[in-house]
SEVO-318450 format. One record per residue: residue number from 1; residue in three letters; x, y, z of N, C-alpha, C in turn. Coordinates in nm, 3 decimals. Each point is the difference from the previous one (the first is absolute). Example, Ala and Ser with C-alpha at 12.3 -4.5 7.8 and 13.67 -1.06 7.14 Angstrom:
<atoms>
ATOM num residuo  n.east n.north    n.up ca.east ca.north   ca.up  c.east c.north    c.up
ATOM   1     ala   1.319  -0.569   0.780  -0.089    0.119   0.000   0.090   0.120   0.000
ATOM   2     ser  -0.035   0.105  -0.072   0.082    0.119   0.006  -0.077   0.109   0.073
</atoms>
This chain:
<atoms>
ATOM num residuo  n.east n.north    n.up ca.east ca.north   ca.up  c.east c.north    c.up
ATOM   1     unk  -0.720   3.331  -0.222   0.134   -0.053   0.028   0.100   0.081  -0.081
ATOM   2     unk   0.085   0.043   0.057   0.114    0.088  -0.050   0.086  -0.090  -0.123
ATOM   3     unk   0.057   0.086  -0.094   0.072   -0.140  -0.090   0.113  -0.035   0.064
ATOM   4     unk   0.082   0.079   0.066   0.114   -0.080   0.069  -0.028  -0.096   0.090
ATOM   5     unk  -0.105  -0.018   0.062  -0.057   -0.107   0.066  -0.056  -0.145  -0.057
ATOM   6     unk  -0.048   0.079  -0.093  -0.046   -0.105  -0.142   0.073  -0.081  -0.047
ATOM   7     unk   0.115   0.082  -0.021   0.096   -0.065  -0.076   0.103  -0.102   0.057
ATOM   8     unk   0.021   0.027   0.115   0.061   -0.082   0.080  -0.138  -0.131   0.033
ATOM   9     unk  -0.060   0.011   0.019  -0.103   -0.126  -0.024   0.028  -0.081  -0.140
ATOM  10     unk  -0.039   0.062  -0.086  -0.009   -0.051  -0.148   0.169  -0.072  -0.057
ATOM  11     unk   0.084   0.094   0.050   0.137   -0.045  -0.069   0.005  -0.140   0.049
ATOM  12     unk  -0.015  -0.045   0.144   0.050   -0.124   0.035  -0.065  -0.166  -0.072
ATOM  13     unk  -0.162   0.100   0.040  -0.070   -0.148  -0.124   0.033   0.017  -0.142
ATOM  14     unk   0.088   0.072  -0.071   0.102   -0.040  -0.106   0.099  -0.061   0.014
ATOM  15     unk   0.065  -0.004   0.127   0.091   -0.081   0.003  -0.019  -0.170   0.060
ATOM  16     unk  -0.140  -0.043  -0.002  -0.019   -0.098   0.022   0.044  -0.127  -0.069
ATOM  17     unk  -0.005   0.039  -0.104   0.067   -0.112  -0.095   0.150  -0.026   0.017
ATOM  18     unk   0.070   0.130   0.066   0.163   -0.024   0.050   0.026  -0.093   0.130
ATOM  19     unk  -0.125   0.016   0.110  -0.004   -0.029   0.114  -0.016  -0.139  -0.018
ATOM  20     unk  -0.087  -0.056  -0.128  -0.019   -0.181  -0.038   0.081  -0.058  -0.021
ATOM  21     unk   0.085   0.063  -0.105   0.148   -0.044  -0.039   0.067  -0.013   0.097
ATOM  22     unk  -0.022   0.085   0.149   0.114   -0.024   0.079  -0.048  -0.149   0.114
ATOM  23     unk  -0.079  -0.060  -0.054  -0.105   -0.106   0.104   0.147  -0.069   0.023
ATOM  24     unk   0.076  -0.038  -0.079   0.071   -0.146   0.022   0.157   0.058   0.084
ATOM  25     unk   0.035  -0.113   0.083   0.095    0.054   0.061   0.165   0.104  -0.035
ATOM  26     unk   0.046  -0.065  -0.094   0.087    0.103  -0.109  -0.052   0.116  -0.032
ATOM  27     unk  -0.136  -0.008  -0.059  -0.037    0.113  -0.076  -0.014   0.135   0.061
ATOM  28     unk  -0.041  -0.043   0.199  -0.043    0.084   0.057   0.185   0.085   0.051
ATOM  29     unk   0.110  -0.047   0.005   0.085    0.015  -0.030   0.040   0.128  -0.064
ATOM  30     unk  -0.026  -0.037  -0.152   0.040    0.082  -0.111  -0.085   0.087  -0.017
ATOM  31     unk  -0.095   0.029   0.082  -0.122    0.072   0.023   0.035   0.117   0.085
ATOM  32     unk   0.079  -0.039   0.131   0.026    0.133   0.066   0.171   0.046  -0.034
ATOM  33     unk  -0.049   0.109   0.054   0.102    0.094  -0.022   0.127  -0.022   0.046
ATOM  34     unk   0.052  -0.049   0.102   0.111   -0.075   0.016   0.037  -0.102  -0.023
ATOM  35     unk  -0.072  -0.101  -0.041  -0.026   -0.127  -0.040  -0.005  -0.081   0.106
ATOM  36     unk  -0.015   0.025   0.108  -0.014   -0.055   0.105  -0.148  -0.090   0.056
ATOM  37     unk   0.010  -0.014   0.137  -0.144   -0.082   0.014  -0.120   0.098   0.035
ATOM  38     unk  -0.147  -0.004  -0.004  -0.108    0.053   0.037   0.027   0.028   0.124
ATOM  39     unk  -0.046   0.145   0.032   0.002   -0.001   0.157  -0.127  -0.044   0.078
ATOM  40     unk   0.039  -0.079   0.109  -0.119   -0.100   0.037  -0.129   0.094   0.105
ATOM  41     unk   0.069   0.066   0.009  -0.176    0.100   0.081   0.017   0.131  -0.052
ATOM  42     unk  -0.110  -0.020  -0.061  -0.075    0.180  -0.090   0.055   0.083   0.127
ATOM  43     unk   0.001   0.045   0.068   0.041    0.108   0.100   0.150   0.029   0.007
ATOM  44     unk   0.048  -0.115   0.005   0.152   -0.012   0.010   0.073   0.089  -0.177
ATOM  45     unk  -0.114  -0.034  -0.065   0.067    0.040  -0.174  -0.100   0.189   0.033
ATOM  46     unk  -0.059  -0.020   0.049  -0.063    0.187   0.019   0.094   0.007   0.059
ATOM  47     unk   0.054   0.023   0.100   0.086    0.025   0.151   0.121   0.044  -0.131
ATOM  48     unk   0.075  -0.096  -0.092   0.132    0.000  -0.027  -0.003   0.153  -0.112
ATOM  49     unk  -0.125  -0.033  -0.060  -0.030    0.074  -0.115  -0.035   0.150   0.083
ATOM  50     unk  -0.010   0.047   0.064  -0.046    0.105   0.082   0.137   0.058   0.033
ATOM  51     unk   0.113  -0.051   0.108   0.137    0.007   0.009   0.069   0.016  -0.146
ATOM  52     unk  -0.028  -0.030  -0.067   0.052    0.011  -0.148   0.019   0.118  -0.083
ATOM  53     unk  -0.114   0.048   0.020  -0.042    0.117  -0.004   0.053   0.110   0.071
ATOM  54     unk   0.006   0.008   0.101   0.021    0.079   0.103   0.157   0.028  -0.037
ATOM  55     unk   0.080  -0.102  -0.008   0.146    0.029  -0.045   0.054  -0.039  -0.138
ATOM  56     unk  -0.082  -0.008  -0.101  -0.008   -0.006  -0.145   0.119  -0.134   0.018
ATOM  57     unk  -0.038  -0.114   0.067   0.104   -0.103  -0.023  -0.062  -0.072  -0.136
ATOM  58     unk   0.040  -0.024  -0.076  -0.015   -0.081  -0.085  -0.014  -0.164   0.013
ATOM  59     unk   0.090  -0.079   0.058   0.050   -0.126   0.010  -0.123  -0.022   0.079
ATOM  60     unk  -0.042   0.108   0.107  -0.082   -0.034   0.099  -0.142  -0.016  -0.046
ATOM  61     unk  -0.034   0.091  -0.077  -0.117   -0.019  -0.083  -0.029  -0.116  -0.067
ATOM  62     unk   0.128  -0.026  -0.106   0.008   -0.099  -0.066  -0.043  -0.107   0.085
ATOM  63     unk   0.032  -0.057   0.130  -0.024   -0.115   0.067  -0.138  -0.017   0.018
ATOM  64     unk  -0.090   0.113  -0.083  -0.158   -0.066   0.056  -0.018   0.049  -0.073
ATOM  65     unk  -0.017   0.011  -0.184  -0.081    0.042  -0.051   0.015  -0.042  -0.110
ATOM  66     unk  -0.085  -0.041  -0.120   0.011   -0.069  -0.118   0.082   0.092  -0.103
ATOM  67     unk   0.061  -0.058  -0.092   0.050    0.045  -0.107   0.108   0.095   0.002
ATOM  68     unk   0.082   0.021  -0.065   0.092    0.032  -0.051   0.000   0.145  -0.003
ATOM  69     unk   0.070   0.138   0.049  -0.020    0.111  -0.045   0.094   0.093  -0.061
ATOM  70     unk   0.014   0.054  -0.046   0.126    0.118  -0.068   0.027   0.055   0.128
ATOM  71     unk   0.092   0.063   0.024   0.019    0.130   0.113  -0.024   0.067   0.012
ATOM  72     unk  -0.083   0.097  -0.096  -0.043    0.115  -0.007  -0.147  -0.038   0.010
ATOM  73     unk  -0.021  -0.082  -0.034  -0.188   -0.045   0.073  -0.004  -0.059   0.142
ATOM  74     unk   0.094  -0.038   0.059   0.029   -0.060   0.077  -0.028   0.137   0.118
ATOM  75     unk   0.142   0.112  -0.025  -0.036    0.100   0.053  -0.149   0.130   0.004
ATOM  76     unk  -0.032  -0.029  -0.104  -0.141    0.049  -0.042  -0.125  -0.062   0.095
ATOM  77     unk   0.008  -0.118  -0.017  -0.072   -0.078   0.070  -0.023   0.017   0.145
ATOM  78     unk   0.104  -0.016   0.066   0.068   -0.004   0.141  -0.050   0.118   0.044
ATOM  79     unk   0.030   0.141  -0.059  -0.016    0.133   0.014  -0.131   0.053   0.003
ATOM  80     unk  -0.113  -0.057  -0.078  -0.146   -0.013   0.028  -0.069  -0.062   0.106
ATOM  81     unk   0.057  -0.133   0.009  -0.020   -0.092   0.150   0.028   0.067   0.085
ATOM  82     unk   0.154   0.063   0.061   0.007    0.087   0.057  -0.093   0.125   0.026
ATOM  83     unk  -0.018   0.072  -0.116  -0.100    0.114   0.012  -0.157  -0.014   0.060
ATOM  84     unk  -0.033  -0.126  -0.035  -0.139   -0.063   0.023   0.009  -0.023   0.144
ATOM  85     unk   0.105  -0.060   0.074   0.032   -0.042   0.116  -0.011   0.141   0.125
ATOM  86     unk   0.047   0.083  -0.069   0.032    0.133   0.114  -0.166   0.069  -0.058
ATOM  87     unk  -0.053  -0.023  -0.084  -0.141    0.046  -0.001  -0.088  -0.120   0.091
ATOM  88     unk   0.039  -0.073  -0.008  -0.095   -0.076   0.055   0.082  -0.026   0.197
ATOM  89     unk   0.081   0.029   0.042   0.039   -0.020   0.086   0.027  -0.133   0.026
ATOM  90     unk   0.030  -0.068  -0.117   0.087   -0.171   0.031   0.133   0.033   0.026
ATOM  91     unk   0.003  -0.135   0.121   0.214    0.026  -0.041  -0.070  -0.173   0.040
ATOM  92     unk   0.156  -0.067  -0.020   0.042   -0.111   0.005  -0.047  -0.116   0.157
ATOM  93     unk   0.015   0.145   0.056  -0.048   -0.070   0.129  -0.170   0.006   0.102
ATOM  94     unk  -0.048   0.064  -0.058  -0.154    0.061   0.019  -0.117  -0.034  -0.084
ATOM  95     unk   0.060  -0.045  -0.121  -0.156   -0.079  -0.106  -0.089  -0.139   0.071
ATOM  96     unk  -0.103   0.047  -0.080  -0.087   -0.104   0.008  -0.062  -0.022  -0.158
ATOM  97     unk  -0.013  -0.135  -0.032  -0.039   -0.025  -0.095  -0.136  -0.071   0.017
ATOM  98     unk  -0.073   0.033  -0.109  -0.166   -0.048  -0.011  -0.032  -0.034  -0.143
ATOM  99     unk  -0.016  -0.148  -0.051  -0.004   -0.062  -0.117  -0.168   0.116  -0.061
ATOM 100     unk   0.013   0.022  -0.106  -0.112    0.060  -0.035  -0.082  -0.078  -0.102
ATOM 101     unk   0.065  -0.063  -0.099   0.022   -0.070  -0.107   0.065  -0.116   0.000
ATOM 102     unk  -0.070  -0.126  -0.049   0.048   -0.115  -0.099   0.000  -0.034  -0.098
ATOM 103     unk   0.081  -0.002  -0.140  -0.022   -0.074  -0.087   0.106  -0.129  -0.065
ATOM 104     unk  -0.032  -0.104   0.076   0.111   -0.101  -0.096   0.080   0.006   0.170
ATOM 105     unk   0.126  -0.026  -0.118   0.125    0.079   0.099   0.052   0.110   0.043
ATOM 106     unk  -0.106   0.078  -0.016   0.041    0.163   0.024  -0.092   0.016   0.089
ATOM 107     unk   0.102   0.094   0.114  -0.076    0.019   0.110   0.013   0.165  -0.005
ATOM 108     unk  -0.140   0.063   0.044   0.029    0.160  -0.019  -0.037   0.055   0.167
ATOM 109     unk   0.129   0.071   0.021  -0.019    0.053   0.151   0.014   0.140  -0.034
ATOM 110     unk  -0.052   0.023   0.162  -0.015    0.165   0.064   0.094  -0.041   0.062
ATOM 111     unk   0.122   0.101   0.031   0.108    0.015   0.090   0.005   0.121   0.081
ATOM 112     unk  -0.052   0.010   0.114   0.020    0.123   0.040   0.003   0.049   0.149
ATOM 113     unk   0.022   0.067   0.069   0.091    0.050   0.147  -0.118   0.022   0.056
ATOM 114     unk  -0.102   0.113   0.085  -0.070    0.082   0.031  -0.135  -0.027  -0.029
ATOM 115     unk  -0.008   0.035  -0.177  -0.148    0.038  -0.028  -0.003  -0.084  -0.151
ATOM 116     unk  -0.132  -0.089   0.052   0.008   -0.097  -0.152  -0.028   0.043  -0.112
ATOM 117     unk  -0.068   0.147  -0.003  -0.006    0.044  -0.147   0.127   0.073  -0.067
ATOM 118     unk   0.078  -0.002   0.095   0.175    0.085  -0.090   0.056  -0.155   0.007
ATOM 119     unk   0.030  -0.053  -0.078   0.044   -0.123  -0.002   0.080  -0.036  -0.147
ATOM 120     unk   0.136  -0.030  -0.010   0.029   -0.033  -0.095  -0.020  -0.197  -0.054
ATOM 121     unk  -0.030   0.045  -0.124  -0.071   -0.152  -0.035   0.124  -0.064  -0.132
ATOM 122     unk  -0.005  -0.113   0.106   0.099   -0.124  -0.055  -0.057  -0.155  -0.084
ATOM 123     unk   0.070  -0.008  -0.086  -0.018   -0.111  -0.059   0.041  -0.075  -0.002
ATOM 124     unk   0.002  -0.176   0.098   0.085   -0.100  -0.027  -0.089  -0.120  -0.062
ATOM 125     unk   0.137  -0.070  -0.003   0.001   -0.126  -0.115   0.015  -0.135   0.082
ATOM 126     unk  -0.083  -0.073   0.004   0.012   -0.147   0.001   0.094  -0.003  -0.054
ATOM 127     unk   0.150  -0.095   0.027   0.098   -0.057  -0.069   0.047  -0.124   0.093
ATOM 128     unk  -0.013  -0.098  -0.081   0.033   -0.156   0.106  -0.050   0.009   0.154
ATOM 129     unk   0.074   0.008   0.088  -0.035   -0.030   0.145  -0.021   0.139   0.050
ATOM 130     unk   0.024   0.097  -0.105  -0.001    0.163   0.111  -0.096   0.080  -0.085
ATOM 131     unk   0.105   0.132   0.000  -0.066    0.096  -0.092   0.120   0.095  -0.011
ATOM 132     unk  -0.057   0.071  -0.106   0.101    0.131  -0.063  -0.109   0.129  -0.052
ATOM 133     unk   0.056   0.123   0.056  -0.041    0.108  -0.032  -0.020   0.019  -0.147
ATOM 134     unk  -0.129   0.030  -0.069   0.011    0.060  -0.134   0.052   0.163  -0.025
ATOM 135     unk   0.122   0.022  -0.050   0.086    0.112   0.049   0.065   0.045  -0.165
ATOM 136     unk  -0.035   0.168  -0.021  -0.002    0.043  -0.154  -0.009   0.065   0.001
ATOM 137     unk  -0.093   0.032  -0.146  -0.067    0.153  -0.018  -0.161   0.018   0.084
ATOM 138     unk   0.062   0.098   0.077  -0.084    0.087   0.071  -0.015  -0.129   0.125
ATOM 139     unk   0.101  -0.086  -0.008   0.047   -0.067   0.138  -0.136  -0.087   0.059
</atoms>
């Protein structure tokens, strides 16, 4: 297993203990990035987070993905997703997602257009009634 692959596995079950804190209805709140509500179908929060990317919207990202970011990680971030996306031939309107992984509230998917082994891999979060992208370093 490659470490950038690794690592994007490993970072999120560190953030499990953030994802508990966010169990209660407020918390899950102050949990995402806009402070807004969970988005209620995992596809709908890939779909937004994919478009996000594509035109480095910020606000738009923000609406499906946990936590808080600087702008310059924000753009960093976005700009890898992006890069991962045109390697892997995702756009916004052509993915398919395939859960690979469970642990807890973290759900670990394959996202990908064509061919399931070029696939960029996403991390979401159980939060109250939906979910939210785990979205950072190395995204």
């Amino acid at each position: 297993m490659n470490k950038k692959r690794f690592s994007k596995i490993i970072a999120p079950l560190l953030l499990l203990p953030l994802a508990f804190a966010a169990a209660g209805c407020s918390a899950d709140r102050k949990q995402a990035c806009d402070g807004g509500k969970p988005v209620s179908d995992p596809q709908e929060a890939v779909r937004v987070l994919l478009e996000a990317a594509e035109t480095t919207d910020h606000d738009k990202a923000c609406s499906a993905i946990m936590g808080k970011l600087d702008e310059e990680v924000m753009n960093t971030q976005l700009a890898a997703l992006k890069n991962d996306m045109d390697s892997a031939a995702v756009t916004p309107s052509n993915f398919t997602m395939v859960e690979f992984e469970r642990g807890g509230p973290a759900h670990f998917y394959h996202v990908y257009a064509d061919q399931p082994d070029k696939s960029v891999d996403l991390t979401l979060m159980e939060v109250g009634k939906g979910s939210r992208i785990v979205f950072g370093d190395n995204y």
